[in-house]
N, C-alpha and C positions, 0 to 999 in steps of 0.2 A: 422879434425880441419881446419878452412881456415882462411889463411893470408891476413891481414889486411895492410897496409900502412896508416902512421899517420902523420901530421905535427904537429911541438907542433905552439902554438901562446900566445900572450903574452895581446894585449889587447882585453880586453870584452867589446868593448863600443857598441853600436847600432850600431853608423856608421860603423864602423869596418865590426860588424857580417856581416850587410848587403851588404860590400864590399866582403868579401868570399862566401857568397851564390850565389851571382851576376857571381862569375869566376867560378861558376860549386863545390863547396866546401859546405861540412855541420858543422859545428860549434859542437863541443861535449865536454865532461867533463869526466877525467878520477878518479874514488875516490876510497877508500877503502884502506884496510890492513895501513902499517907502515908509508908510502911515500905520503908528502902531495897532496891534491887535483893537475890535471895536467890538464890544457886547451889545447886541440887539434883540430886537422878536418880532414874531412874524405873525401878523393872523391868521389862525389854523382854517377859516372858513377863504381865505385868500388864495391859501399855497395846496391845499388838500388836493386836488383833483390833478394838481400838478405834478405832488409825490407819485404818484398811484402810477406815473405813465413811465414808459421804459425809456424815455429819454431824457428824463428830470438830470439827470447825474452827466448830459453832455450837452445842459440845453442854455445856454448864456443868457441870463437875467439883469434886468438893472432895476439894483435899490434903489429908493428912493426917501433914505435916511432922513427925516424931518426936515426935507428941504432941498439936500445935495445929491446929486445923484450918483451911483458907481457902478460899472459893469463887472457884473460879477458870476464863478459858475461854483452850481453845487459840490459838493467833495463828498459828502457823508451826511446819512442819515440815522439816526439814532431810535429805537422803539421801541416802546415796553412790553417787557417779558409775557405779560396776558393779557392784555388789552391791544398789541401791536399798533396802537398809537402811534405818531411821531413824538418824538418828548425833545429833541436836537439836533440841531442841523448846523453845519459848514460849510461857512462860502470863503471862498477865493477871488482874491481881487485879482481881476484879467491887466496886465502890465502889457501896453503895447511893444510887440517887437517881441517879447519873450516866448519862446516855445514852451508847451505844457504836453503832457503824454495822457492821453484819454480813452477809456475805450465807447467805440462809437456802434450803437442797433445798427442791425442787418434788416432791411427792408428789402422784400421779396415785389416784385411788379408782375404784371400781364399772362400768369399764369393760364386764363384760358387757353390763349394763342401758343401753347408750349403743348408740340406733338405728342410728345414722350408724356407726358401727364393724360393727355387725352384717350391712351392707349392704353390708360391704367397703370402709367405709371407712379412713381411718389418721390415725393421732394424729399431728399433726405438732409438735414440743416445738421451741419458739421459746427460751424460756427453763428451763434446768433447775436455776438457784439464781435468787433475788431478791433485792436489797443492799434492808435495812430501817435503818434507825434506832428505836432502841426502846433501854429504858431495862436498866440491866445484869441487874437483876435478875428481866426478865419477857422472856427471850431466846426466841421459839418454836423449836421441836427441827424445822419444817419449816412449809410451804405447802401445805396440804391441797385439793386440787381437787377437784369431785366431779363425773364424768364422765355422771355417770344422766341420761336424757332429749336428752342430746346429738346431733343430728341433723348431715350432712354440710352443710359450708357454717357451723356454730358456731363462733365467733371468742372464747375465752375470755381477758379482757381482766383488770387487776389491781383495776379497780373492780366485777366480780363477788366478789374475793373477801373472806371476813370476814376481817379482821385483831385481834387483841388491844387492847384500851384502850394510846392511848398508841405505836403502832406503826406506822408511815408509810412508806412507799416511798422511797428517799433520789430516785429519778426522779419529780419532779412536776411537771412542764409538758406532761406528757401521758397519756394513756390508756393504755400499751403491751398488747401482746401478749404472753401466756404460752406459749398454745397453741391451734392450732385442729384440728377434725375435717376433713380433707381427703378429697375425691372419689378413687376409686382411680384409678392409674396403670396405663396399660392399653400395654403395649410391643408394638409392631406389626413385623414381620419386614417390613426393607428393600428394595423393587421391585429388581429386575435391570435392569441396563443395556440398553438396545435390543442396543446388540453383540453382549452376551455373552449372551444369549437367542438371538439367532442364531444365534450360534455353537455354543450345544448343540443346536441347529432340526438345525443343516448335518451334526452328529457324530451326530445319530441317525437320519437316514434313510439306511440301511444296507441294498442291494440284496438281493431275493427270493432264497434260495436257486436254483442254477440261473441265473441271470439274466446274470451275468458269463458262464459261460461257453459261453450262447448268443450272446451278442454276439461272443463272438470267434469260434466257427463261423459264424456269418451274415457277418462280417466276409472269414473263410477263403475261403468258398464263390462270394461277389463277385467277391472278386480272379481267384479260379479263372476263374468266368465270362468274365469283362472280358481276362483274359491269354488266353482261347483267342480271342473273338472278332480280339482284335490283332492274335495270329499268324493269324489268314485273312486279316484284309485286308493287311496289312502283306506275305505270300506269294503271287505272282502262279502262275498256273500253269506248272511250271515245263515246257519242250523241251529236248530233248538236240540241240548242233549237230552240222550233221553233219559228219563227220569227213572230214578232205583228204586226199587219194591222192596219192602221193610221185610226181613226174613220171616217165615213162619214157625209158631211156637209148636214144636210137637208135645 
């Protein structure tokens, strides 16, 4: 359990709050059990590494109100919109004997010693808090799984796990799911189109060195041929006529 240091305060105005957040201070609300609501704040240099952890919101605290002490558990955390700051917070006074419903982190163990991971397989995390019902004063700080022996194809369900005297799953009309050992995912490079496999078929068969530009000499030397035999036949042999004699003048 860790100790908390509290200032009580008296007004709630804007300017106010804004005055306390400005000197390093978080503005909070303390409610619950017999004793009316109490405004207080908290040192943000105090509580800060505490917000930040995924157990803040199931982890039982005791203020210690300029003197008096209370045990007490977070409910709500409040941030601003661009800075994600904390700017307030709500606590709950833990009243012995009374049950409160909470949801509680999933803590994973001993994964090396777990077959099915070793084999490549993957933890696949179904649930990463569980909503309990349990009594204020026996709040578990998490759900302890223990991964050893775990073979691919293990379906870790909520009735494997030990729970505390008195601590209950608020879901009970069924057996759910935490997490199971999953078979690796094996991603396969997607087949080519007929076309487009053609199409690189057609761009790489790229003529022999030389090859082109026999064909255009073989091509040359045809034509050459085919134009002379033409001009023989096409050319008869040719006679010169003979030529007429200008008649003579008697």
């Amino acid at each position: 359990m860790s100790d908390l240091k509290a200032i009580k305060r008296e007004n709630s105005s804007s300017g106010s709050t804004n005055k306390l957040r400005s000197s390093g201070l978080i503005p909070a609300i303390l409610y619950g059990g017999k004793d009316p609501n109490q405004k207080i704040s908290i040192e943000k240099k105090d509580i800060k590494n505490m917000i930040n952890s995924d157990t803040f919101l199931s982890k039982v605290l005791e203020l210690d109100i300029e003197g008096k002490k209370e045990k007490v558990l977070p409910r709500d955390v409040s941030y601003h919109v661009v800075s994600e700051e904390p700017i307030h917070i709500d606590f709950m006074r833990i009243v012995s004997g009374k049950k409160i419903i909470i949801e509680v982190p999933v803590k994973f163990i001993n994964q090396p010693d777990s077959p099915g991971l070793k084999r490549g397989g993957v933890l696949n995390i179904v649930r990463r808090k569980v909503e309990l019902k349990c009594p204020a004063e026996n709040i578990p700080d998490d759900i302890t799984i223990d991964l050893a022996g775990t073979d691919i194809g293990t379906s870790i369900k909520i009735s494997s796990v030990k729970l505390s005297e008195n601590v209950v799953p608020t879901i009970t009309d069924r057996d759910f799911v935490i997490a199971t050992v999953a078979a690796p995912t094996i991603i396969k490079e997607p087949e080519k189109p007929a076309e487009e496999a053609a199409a690189e078929g057609a761009e790489g068969d790229v003529p022999a060195e030389g090859a082109e530009a026999t064909g255009k000499d073989g091509d040359a030397a045809k034509k050459d041929e085919k134009g002379k035999d033409g001009d023989a036949a096409k050319k008869p042999d040719e006679k010169k006529a003979p030529e007429k004699k200008a008649p003579e003048k008697k």
